[in-house]
RODO-2510 file (C-alpha; in nm, 4 decimals, decimal comma):
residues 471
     n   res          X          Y          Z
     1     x     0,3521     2,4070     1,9711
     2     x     0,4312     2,5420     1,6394
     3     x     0,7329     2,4860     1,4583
     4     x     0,9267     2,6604     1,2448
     5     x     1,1121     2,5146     0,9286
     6     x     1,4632     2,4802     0,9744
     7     x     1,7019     2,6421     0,6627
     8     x     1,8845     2,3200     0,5596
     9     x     1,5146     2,1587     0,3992
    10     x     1,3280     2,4927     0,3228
    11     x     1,3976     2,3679    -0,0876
    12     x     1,2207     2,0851     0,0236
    13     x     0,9559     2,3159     0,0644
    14     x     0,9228     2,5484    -0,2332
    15     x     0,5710     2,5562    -0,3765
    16     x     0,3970     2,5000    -0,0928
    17     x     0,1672     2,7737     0,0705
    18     x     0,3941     3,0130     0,2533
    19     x     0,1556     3,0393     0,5438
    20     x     0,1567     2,6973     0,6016
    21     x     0,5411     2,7436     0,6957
    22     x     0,5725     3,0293     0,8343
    23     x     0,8921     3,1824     0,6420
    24     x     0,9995     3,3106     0,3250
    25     x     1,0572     3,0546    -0,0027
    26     x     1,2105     3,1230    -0,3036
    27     x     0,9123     3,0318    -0,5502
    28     x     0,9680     2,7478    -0,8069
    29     x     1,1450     2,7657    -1,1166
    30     x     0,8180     2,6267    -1,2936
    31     x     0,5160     2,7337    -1,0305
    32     x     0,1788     2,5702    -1,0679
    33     x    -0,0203     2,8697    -1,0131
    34     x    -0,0436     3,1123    -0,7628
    35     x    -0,0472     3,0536    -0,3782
    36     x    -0,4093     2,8869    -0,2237
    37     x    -0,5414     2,9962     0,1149
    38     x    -0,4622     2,7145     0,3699
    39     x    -0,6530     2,4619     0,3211
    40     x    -0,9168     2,3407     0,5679
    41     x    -0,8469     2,0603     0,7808
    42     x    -1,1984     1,9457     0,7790
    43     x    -1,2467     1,9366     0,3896
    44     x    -1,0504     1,6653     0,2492
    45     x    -1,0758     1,8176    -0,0885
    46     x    -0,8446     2,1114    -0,0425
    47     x    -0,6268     1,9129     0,2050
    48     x    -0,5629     1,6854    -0,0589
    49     x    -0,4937     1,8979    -0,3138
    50     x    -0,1801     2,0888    -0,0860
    51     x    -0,1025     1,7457     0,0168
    52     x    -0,0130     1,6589    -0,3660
    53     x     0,1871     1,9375    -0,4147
    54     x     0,4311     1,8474    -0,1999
    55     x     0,6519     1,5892    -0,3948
    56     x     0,7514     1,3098    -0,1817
    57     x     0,8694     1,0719    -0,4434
    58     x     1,0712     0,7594    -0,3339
    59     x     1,3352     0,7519    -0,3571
    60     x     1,4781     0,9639    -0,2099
    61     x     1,1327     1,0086    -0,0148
    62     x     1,1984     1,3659     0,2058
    63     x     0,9053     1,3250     0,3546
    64     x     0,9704     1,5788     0,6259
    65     x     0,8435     1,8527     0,4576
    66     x     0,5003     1,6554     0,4344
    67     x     0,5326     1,5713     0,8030
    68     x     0,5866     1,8978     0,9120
    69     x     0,2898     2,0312     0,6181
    70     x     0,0790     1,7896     0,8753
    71     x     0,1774     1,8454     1,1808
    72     x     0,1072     2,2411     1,1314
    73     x    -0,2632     2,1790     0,9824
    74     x    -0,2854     1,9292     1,3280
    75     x    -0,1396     2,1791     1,5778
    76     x    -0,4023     2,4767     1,4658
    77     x    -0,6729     2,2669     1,5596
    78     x    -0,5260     2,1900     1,9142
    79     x    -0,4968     1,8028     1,8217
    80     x    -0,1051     1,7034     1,9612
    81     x     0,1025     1,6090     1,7069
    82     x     0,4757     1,4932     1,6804
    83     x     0,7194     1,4686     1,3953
    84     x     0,9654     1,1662     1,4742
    85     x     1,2743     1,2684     1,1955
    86     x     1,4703     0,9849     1,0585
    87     x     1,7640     1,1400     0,8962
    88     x     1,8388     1,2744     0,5294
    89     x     1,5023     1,4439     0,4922
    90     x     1,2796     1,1855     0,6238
    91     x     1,0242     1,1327     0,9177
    92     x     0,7287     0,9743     1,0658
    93     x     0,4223     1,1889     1,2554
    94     x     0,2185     1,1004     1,5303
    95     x    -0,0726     1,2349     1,6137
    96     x    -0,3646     1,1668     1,8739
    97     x    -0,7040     1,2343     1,9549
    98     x    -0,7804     1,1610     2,3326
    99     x    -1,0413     0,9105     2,4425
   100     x    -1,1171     0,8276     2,8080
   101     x    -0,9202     0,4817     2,7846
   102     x    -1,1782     0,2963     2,8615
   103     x    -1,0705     0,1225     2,5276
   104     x    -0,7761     0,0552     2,3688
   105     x    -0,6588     0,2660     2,0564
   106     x    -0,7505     0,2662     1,7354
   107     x    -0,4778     0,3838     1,4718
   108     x    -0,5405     0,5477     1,1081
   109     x    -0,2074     0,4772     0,9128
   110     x    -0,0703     0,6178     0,5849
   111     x     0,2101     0,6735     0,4596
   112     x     0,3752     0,9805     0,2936
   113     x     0,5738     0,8848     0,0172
   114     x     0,4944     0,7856    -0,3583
   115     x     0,6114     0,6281    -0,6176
   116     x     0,7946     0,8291    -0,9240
   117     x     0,6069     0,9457    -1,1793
   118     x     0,6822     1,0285    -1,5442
   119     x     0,5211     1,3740    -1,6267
   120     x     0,5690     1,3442    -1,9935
   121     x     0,3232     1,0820    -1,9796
   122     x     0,0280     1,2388    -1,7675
   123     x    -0,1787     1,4529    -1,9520
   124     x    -0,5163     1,5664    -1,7444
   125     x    -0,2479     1,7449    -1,5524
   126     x     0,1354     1,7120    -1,4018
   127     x     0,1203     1,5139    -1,1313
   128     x     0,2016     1,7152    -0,8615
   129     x    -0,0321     1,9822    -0,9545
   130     x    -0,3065     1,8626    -0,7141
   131     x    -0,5716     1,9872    -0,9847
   132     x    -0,9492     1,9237    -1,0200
   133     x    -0,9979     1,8183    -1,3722
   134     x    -1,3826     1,7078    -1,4426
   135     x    -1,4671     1,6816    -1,0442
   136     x    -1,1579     1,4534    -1,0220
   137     x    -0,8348     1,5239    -0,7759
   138     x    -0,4975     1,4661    -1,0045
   139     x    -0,2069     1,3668    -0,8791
   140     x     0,0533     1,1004    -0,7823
   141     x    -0,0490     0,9606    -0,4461
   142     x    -0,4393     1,0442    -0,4840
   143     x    -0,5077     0,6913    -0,4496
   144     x    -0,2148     0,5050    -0,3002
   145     x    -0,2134     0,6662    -0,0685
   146     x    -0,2385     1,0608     0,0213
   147     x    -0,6255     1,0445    -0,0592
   148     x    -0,6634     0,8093     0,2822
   149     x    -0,4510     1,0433     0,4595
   150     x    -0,6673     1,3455     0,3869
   151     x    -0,9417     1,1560     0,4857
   152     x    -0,8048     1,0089     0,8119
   153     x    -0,7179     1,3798     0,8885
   154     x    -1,0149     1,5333     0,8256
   155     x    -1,2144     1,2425     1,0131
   156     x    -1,0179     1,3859     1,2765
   157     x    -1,0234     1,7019     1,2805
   158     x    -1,4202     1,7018     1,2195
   159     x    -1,4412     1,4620     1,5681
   160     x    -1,2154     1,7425     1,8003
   161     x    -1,4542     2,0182     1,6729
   162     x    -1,7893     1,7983     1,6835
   163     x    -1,6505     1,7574     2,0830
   164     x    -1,7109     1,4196     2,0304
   165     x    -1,6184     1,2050     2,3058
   166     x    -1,4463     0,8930     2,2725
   167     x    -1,3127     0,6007     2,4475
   168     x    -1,0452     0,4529     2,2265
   169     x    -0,7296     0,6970     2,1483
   170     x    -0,7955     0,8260     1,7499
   171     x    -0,4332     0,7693     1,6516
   172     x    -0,3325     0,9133     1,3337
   173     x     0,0160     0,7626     1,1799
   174     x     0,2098     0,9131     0,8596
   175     x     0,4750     0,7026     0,7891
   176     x     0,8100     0,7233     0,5375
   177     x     0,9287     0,4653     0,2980
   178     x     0,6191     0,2399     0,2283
   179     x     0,6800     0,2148    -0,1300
   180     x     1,0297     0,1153    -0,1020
   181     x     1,1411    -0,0720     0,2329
   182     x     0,9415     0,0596     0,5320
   183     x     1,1643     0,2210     0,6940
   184     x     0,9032     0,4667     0,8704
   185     x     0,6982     0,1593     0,9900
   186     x     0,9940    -0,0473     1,1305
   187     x     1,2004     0,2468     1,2597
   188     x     0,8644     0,3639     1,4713
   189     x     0,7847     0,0664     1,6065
   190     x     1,1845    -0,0178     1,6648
   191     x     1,2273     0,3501     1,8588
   192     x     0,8308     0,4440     1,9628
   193     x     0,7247     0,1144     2,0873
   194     x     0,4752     0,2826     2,3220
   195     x     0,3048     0,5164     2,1035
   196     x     0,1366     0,2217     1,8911
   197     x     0,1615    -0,0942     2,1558
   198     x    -0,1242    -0,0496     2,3286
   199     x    -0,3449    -0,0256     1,9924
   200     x    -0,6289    -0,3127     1,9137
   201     x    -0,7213    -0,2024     1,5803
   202     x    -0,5101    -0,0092     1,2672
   203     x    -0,6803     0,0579     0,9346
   204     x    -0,3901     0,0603     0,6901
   205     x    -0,4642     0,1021     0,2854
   206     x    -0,5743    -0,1709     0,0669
   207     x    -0,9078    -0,2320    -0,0444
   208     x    -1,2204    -0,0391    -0,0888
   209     x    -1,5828    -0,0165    -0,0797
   210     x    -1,6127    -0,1800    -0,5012
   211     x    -1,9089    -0,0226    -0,7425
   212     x    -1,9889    -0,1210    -1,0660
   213     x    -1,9737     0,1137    -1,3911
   214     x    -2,3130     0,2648    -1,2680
   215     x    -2,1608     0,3273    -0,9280
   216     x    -2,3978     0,0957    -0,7373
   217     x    -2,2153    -0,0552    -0,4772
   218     x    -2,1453    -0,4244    -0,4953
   219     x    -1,9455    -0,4673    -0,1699
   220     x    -1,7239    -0,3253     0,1170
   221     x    -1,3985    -0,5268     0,0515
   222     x    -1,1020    -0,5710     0,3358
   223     x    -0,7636    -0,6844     0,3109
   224     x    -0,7279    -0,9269     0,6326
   225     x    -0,3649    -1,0203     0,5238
   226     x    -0,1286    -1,0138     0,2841
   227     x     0,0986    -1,2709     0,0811
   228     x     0,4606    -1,2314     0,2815
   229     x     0,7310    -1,1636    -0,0022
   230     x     1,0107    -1,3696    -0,0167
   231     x     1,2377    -1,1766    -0,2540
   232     x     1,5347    -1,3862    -0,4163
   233     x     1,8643    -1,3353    -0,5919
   234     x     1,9884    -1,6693    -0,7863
   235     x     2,3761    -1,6404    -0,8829
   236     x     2,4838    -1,9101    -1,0924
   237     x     2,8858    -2,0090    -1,2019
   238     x     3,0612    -2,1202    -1,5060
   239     x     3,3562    -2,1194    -1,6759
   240     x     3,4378    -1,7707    -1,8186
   241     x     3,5954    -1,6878    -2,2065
   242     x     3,5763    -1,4695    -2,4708
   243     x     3,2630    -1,4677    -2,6473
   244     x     3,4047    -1,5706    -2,9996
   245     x     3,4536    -1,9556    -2,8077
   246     x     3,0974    -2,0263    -2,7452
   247     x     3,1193    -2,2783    -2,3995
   248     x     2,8240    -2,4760    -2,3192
   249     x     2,7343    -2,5149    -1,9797
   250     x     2,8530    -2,1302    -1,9408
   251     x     2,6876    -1,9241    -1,5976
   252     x     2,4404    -1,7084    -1,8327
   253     x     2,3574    -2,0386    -2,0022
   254     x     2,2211    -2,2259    -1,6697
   255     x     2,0982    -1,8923    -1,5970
   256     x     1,8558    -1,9037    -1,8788
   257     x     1,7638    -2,2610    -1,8718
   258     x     1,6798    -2,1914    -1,4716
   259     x     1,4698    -1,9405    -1,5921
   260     x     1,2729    -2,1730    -1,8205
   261     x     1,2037    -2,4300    -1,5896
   262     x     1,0701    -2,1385    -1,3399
   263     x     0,8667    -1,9569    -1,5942
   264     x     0,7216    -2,3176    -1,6040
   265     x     0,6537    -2,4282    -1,2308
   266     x     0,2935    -2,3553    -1,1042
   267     x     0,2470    -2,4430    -0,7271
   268     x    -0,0790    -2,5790    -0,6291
   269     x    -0,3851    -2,3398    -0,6537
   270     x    -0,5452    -2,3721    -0,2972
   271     x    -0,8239    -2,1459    -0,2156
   272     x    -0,8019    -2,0266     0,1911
   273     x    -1,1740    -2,0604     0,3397
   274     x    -1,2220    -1,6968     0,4348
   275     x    -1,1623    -1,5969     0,0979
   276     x    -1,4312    -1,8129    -0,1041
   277     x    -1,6514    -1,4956    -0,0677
   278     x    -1,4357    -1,3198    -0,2213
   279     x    -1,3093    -1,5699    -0,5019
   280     x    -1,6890    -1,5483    -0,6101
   281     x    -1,6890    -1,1843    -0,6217
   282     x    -1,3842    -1,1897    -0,8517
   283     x    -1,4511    -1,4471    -1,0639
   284     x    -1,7832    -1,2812    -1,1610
   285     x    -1,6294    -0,9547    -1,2213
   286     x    -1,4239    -1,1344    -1,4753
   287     x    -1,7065    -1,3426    -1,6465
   288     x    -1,6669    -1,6416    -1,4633
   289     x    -1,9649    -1,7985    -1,3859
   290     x    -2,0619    -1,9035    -1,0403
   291     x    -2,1256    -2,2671    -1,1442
   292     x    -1,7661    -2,3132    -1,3328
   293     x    -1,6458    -2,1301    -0,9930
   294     x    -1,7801    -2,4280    -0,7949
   295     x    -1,7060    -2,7085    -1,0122
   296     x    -1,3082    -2,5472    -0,9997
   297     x    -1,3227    -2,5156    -0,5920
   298     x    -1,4464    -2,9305    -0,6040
   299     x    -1,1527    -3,0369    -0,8401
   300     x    -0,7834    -2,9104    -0,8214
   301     x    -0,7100    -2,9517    -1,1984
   302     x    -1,0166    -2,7091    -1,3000
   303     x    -0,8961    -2,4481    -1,0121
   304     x    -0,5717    -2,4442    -1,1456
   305     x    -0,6547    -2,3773    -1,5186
   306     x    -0,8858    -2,0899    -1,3868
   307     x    -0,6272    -1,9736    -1,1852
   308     x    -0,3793    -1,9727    -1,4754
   309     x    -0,6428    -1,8060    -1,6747
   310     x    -0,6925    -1,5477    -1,4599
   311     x    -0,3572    -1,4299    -1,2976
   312     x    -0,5597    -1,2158    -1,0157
   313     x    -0,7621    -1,4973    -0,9238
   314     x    -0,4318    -1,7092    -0,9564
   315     x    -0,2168    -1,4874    -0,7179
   316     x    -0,4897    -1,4888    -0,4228
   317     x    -0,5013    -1,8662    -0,4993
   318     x    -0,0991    -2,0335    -0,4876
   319     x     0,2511    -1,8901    -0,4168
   320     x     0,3762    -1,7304    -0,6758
   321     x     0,6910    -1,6545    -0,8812
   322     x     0,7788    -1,3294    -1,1398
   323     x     1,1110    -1,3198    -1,2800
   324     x     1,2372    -0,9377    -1,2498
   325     x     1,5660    -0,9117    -1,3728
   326     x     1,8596    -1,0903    -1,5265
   327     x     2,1987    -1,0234    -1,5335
   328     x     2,5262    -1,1440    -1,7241
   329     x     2,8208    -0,9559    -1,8683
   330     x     2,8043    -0,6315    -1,9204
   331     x     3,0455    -0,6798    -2,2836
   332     x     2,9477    -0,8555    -2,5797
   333     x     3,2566    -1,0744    -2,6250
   334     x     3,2760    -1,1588    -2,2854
   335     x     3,1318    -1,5006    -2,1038
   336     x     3,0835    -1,4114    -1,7337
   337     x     3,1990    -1,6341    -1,4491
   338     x     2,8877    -1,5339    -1,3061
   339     x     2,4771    -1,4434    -1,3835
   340     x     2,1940    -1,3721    -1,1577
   341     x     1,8461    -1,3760    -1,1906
   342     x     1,6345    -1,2133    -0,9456
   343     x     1,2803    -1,3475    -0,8227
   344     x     0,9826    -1,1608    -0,6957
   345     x     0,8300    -1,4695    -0,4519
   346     x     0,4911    -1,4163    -0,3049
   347     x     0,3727    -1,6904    -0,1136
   348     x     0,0436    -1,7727     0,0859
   349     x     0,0363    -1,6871     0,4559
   350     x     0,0140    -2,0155     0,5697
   351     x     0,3130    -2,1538     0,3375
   352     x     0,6021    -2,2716     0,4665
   353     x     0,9076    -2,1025     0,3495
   354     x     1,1905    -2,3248     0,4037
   355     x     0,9549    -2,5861     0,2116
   356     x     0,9111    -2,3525    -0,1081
   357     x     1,2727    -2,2822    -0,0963
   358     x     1,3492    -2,6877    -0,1114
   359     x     1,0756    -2,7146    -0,4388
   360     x     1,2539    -2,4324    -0,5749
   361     x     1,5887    -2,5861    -0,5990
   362     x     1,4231    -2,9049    -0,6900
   363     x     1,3105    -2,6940    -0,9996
   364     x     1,6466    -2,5276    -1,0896
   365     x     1,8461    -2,8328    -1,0957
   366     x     2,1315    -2,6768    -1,0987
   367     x     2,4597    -2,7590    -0,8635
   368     x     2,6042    -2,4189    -0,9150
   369     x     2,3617    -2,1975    -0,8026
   370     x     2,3490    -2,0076    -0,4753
   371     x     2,0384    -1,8717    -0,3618
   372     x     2,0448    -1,5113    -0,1536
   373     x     1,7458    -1,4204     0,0633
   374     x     1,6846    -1,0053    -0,0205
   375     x     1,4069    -0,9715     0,1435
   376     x     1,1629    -1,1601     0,3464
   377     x     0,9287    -1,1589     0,6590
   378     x     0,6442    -1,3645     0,7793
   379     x     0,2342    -1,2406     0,7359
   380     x    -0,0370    -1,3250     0,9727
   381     x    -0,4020    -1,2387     0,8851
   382     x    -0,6019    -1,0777     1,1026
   383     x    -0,9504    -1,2400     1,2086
   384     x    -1,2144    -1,2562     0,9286
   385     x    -1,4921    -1,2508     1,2085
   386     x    -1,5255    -0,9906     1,4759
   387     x    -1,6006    -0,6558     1,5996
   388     x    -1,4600    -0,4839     1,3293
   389     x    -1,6084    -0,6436     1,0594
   390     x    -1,9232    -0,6021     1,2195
   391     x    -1,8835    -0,2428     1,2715
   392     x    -1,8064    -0,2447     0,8701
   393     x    -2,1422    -0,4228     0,8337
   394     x    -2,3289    -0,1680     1,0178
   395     x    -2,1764     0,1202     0,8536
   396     x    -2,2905    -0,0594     0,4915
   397     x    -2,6131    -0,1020     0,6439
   398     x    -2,5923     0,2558     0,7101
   399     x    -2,4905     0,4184     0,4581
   400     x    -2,5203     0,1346     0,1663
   401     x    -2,8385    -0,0641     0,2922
   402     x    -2,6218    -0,3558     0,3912
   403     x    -2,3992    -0,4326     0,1317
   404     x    -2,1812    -0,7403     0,1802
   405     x    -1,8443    -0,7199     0,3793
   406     x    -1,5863    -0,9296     0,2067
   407     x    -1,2575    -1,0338     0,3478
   408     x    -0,9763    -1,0476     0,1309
   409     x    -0,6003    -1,0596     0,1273
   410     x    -0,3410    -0,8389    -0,0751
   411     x    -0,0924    -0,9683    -0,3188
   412     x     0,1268    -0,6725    -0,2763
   413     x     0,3116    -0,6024     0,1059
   414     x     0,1857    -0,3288     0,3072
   415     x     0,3121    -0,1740     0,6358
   416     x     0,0742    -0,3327     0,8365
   417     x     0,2150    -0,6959     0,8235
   418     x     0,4635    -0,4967     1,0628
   419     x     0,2126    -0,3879     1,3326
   420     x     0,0058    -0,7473     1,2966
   421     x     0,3609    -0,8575     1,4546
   422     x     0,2519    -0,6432     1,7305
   423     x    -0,0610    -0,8160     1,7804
   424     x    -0,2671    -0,5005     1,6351
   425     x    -0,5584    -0,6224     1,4449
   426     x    -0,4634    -0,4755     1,1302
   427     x    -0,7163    -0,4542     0,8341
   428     x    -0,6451    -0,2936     0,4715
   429     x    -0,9496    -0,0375     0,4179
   430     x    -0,9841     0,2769     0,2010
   431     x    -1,3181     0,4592     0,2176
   432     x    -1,3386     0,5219    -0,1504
   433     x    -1,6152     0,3765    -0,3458
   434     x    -1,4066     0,2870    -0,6055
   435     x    -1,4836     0,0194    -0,9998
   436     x    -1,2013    -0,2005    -1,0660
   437     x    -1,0787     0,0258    -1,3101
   438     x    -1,0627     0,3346    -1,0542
   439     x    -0,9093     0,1333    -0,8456
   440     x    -0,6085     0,0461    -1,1187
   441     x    -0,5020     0,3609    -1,1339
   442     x    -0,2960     0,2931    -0,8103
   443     x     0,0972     0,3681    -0,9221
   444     x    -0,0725     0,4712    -1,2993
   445     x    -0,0231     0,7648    -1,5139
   446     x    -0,3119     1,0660    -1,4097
   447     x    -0,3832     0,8684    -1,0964
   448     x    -0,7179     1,0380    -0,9515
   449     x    -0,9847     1,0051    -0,6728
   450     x    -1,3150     1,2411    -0,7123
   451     x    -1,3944     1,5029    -0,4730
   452     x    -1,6791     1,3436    -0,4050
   453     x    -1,5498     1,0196    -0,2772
   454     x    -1,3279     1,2107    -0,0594
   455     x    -1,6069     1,3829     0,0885
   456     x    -1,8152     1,0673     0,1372
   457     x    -1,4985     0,9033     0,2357
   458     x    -1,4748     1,1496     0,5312
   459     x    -1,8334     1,0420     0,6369
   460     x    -1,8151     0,6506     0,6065
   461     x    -1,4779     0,6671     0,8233
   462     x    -1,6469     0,9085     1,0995
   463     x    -1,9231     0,6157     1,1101
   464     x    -1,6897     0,3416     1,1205
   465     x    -1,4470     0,5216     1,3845
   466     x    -1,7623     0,5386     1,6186
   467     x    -1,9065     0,1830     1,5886
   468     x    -1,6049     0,0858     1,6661
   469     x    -1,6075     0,2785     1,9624
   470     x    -1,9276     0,1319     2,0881
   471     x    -1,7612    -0,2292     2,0952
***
């Protein structure tokens, strides 16, 4: 059914195509050129482009006017669609292409919003201008991570009109709040249990298909896991005064020497077995050679100085610890009674938390301080053998004459730790061929993805969408 835009967001919606909505919108103080024709569904190119235009910055996020952008382009090409509002602006959609059951669903996630971005500093083009510059899609989100939705949308809508028939549900997911604390993720699977618990397979974001500078591919990498954060605040005591009577042993002061003696701990470097294929693949790519990888795997002291050497070899290889803020008085001349540091903890899937927690206060040393948990949730990894990453081996054999298929886990959190709760095999795949330096410009100023990869991106997901239908 198609659905109107209620008043209270149509601001939300200024800029955007007024066909897509249906109503009349006050244009934009500052408009980025005239109106476009809809786009097509089926041509992630144009999709993408609309797609950028509608600012969906977190915070505050209000992606409901992307939703809705979605659930329009979905509902003109008969595919049933649902927009699941959260309050203040925000919403999931779900969307489905029906199979004959025979097999349990497959779901295409993404989410909606993006992080802020700084237009002063972009300068191929403002970043929610969605335009091509030298064959190349600008805008924040291209990459992480409205360029996957365009492609999971247009992998759909090119299925409904091929009449292809399926036997797994084609689920399609858009999700609020990813950047910030998934909110859309938790809240759907908290209020919708049914529309995703049936699912055996999600592809979420996080790695790609990796080329080299000459764009010859090297391998199809996918995230099987992630690192589960463990986000800390540290709040430490002392006597209090005015700053003119310097007092030793004052709460900034075992703050600071805290901080030291964390800046200094280094937990064990410990390379998981599924990932050794992957460790090789990434120590090359940063002039490591493959003996001096092997001599490091056979001897714990050598791993360690690589993996201090290299800090993303190091963060795939031991639990890890930034320090992200500090905090004391907020006067000059006066000595808190309090200071906090806060941590950014990333540890291992198979670490034990309650164990890191005890080394960590064995490392502080310090009576007075009282550790807060902000944030924190278990990972599993999903298998590193099976039917899907054979059907991602015969899609590179395919389309890539059988490059290598290498598992690999994130350092970063996505939404999909939440559905692996579920017992959803969930892997981290973006169909972008993509060098290590396109791949960086995730979260960077004039983040990009070429029109052609989102083109080609459109055709390695139809392949993989039906292998895994034939298993």
């Amino acid at each position: 059914m198609r659905r109107w835009i209620p008043r209270r967001w149509l601001w939300l919606a200024c800029g955007i195509p007024l066909a897509w909505l249906g109503v009349a919108c006050r244009p934009a103080a500052a408009p980025l050129g005239p109106p476009e024709a809809d786009p097509d569904p089926a041509d992630p190119v144009a999709l993408l482009q609309a797609y950028l235009r509608i600012d969906t910055s977190n915070p505050p996020g209000r992606e409901l006017a992307a939703a809705r952008f979605l659930e329009l382009l979905l509902a003109r090409e008969g595919i049933e669609s649902r927009v699941l509002e959260l309050g203040g602006g925000r919403a999931n959609l779900h969307a489905v292409l029906r199979g004959d059951g025979s097999r349990r669903p497959l779901i295409l996630l993404h989410h909606l919003d993006v992080v802020l971005a700084d237009a002063g500093h972009w300068r191929l083009a403002p970043p929610f201008s969605g335009r091509i510059v030298d064959g190349q899609v600008v805008g924040r989100g291209a990459i992480d991570i409205k360029g996957k939705g365009a492609i999971d949308l247009a992998t759909m809508v090119a299925l409904k009109r091929a009449g292809t028939r399926l036997r797994r549900d084609l689920i399609l997911l858009a999700v609020a709040d990813e950047e910030a604390s998934s909110l859309g993720a938790r809240s759907l699977i908290a209020r919708h249990p049914e529309l995703v618990r049936r699912a055996e397979y999600l592809i979420d974001e996080g790695v790609s298909v990796r080329v080299d500078r000459a764009r010859r591919t090297v391998a199809y990498l996918v995230a099987i896991g992630e690192k589960s954060p463990l986000w800390l605040t540290l709040r430490f005591s002392g006597r209090p005064g005015h700053g003119s009577v310097p007092r030793p042993g004052s709460a900034v002061e075992r703050a600071v020497a805290a901080a030291a003696r964390i800046l200094a701990w280094r937990r064990p470097a410990r390379p998981l077995p599924e990932l050794r294929p992957w460790l090789r693949l990434e120590a090359a790519a940063h002039g490591v050679p493959a003996g001096e990888l092997d001599a490091a795997l056979a001897e714990p002291a050598r791993l360690a100085a690589l993996a201090d050497r290299i800090p993303e070899l190091g963060a795939a290889l031991r639990d890890t610890v930034a320090l992200t803020g500090l905090q004391g008085s907020d006067k000059v001349n006066v000595i808190p009674n309090q200071a906090l540091l806060r941590l950014d903890c990333r540890l291992l899937p198979d670490s034990d938390r309650e164990r890191f927690l005890a080394e960590l206060r064995g490392v502080i040393a310090d009576p007075t301080v009282a550790i807060a948990i902000d944030e924190s949730y278990p990972t599993r990894a999903s298998p590193a053998r099976g039917p899907f990453l054979d059907a991602l081996a015969a899609v590179s054999r395919k389309l890539d004459g059988g490059a290598p298929v290498v598992p690999t886990i994130l350092r970063s959190s996505t939404d999909a730790s939440a559905f692996r709760a579920l017992g959803i095999q969930a892997y981290g795949f973006e169909p972008y061929r993509l060098t290590a330096e396109e791949a960086a410009l995730s979260h960077a100023n004039d983040e990009r993805l070429s029109a052609r990869n989102l083109r080609d991106g459109v055709v390695l997901l139809r392949e993989l969408v039906l292998e895994l239908d034939r298993r």
